[in-house]
N, C-alpha and C positions, 0 to 999 in steps of 0.2 A: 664391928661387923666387917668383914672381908670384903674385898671390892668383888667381884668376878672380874676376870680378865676375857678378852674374846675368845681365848683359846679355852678357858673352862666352861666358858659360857659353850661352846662347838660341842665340846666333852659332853654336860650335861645335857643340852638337846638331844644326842647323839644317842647318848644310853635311854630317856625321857620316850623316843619315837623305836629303839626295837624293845622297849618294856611295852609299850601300846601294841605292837604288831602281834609281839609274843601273846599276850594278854587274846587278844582278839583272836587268835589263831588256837588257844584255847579257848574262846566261849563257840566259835564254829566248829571245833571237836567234839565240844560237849553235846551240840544240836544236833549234828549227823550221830552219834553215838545216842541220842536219843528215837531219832526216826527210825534210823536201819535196827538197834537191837531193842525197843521198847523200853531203855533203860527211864529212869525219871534221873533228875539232875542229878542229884549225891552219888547214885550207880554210876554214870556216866564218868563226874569227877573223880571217883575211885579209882575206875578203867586208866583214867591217864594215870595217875599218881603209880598205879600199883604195873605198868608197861613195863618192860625191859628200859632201859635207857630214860631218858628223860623224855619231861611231857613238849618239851618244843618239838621234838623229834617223831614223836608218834601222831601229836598234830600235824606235822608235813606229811607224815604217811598217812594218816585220814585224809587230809584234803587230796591229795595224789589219787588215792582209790577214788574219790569222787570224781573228781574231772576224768579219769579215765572212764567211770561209767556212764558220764554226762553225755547228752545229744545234745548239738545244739537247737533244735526244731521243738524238745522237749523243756531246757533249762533255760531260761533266759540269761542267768549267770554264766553260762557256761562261755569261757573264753578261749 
């Protein structure tokens, strides 16, 4: 077996935390695209898959639309 060295070991954290970010930034696509259009999950999933460009991409523009129409007095997420 291969030693890792620190610098692959940097590498594979590195790809390891925006595969989580991405990830998580699609399951919060999925939930707003559940609320706002009544989709259930598969619909939702679809929605990203089947978007112009890729799903990282239309999740930043879901989330974008939200915080734009967030109050803070309303969402407690909202930052």
């Amino acid at each position: 077996m291969d030693e890792m060295t620190p610098h692959s070991a940097e590498r594979t954290a590195t790809r390891l935390a925006r595969a989580l970010a991405q990830r998580g930034a699609r399951a919060e696509a999925v939930g707003v695209l559940r609320a706002w259009n009544g989709y259930d999950t598969p619909q939702a999933q679809d929605h990203l898959h089947d978007c112009p460009g890729d799903q990282e991409t239309e999740a930043a523009r879901i989330a974008e639309a939200v915080n734009a129409a967030a109050h803070s007095q309303d969402d407690p997420d909202w930052e």
